[in-house]
C-alpha positions in Angstrom: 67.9 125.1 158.2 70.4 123.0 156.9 70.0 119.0 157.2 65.9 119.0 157.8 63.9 117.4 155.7 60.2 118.6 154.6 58.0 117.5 157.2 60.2 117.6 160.5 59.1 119.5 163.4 61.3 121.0 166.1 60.4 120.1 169.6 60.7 122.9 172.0 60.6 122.3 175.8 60.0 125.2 177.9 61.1 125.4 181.3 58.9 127.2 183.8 60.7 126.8 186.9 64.5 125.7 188.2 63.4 125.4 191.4 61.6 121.9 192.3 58.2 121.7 194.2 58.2 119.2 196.2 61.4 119.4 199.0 64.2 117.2 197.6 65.8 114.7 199.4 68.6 111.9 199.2 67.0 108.5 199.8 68.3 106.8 202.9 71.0 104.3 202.1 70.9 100.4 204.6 73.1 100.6 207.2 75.5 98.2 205.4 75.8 99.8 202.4 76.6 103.2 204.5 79.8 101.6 206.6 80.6 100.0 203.2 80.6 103.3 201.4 82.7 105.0 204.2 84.7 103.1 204.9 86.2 102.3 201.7 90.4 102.7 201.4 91.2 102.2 198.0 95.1 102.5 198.5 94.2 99.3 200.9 95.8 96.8 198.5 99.1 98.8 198.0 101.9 97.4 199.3 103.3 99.6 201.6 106.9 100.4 199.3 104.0 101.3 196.7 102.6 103.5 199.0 105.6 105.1 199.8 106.6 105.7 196.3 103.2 107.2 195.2 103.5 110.0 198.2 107.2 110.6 197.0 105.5 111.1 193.0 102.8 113.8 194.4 105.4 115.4 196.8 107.6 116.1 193.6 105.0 117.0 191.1 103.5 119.6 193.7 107.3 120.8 194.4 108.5 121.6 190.8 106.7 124.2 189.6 107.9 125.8 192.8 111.5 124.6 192.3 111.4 125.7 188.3 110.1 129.2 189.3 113.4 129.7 191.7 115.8 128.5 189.0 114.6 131.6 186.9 115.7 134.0 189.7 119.0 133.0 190.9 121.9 135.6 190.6 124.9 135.0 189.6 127.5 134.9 192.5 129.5 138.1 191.7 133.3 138.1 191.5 135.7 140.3 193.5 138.3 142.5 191.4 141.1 140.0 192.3 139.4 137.2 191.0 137.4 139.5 187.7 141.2 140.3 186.7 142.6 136.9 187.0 139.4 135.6 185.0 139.4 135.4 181.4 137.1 137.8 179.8 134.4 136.5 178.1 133.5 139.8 176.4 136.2 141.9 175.3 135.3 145.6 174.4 136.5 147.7 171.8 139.4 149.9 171.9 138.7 154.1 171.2 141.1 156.8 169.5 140.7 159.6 172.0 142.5 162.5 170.0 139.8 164.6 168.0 142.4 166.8 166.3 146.0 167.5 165.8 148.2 171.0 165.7 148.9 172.9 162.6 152.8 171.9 161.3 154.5 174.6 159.1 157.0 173.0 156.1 160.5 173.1 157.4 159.9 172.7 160.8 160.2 170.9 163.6 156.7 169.2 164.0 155.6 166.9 167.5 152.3 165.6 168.2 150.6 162.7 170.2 147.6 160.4 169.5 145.9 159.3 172.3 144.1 155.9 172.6 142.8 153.5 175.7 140.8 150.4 176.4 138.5 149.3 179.3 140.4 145.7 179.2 143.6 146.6 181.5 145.1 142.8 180.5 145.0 143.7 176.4 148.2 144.7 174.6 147.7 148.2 172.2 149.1 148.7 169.3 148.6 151.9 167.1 148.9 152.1 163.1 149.1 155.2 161.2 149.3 155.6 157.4 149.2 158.3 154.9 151.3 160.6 156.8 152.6 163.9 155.1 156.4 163.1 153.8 158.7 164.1 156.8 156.7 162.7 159.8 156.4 159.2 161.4 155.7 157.9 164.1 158.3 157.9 166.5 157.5 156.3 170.0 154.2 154.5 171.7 154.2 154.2 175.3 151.5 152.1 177.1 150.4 152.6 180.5 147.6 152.0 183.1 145.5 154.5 184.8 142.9 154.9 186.7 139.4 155.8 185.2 138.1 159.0 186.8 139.5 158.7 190.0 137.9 155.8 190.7 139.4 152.2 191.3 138.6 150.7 187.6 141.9 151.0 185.3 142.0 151.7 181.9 144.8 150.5 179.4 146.0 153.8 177.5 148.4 154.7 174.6 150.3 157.3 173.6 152.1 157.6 170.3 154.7 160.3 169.4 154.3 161.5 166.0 157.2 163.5 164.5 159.8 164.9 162.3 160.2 167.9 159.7 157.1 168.3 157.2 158.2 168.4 153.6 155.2 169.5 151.8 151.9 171.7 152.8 148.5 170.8 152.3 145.5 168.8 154.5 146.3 165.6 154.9 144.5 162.8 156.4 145.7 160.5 158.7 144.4 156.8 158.9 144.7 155.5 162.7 144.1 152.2 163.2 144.0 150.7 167.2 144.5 147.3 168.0 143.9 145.4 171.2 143.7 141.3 171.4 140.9 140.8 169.8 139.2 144.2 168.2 140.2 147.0 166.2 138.9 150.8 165.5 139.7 152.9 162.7 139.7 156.8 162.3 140.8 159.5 160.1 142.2 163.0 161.7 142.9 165.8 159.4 146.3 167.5 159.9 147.3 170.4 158.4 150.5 171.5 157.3 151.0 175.3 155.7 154.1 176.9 154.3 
């Protein structure tokens, strides 16, 4: 093995037996020594502010792990829906475009359409931006209003934009819609076409 030198020999001691042979006993201690040994106090020489600080030290340290476990599970108090709408949001959620699709305009003609668009944040202002419109049409109006969000008490901020006027040319065109609230904004493109 590593480190012996030539010459070394182990020793090995076996053990036979855990148990001992002879009964085992604790030697009898003078009567001095025992009321010595029992009654020993060693807090005896703290004064008593001392002692009354030392209890206050275990009291906390056997207290806090208790006290940091319960800070982990407190809820938050919840608001009611007066105060959640007076509140400022702390997270504001994104607008949507809700129209999929729009009619089929003929060249020449009278063309009306609306693009739909809401947010979950009643308190945000919407504003919606089209471009690339076929020569003729614009948009005309946007109204904003609040409604309820099936049928129950939440409201929902929705637009609707008017888009209108007399095509001048046929084709597919694509439409770039662009929604604004406050602090976000979505994008999306609708085909409309327009035939002769």
């Amino acid at each position: 093995m590593f480190g012996k030198k030539k010459g070394d020999e182990e020793k090995t001691t076996v053990v036979t037996s855990l148990t001992p042979s002879k009964e085992f006993k604790l030697p009898e201690l003078p009567k001095e020594e025992k009321k010595a040994f029992y009654s020993y106090r060693p807090y005896a020489d703290i004064p008593a502010d001392q002692k009354v600080a030392l209890f206050m030290m275990v009291i906390l340290l056997l207290a806090m792990p208790i006290g940091l476990g319960l800070i982990g599970q407190q809820k938050t108090p919840s608001l009611s829906k007066a105060s959640r709408d007076k509140s400022v949001k702390a997270e504001n959620n994104t607008p949507s475009i809700s129209t999929a699709s729009l009619p089929i305009g003929t060249v020449g003609e009278n063309y009306d359409a609306t693009v739909s668009g809401f947010d979950l944040d009643i308190a945000d202002n919407l504003t919606l931006i089209a471009k690339e419109l076929p020569p003729g049409l614009s948009i005309q109006k946007c109204v904003e209003s609040a409604s309820e969000l099936n049928a129950s008490e939440e409201k929902i901020r929705r637009i609707e934009c008017k888009i209108s006027g007399v095509p001048e040319r046929s084709g597919i065109f694509h439409l770039n819609f662009t929604l604004k609230d406050d602090a976000d904004s979505i994008q999306k493109t609708i085909p409309l076409t327009i035939i002769d």
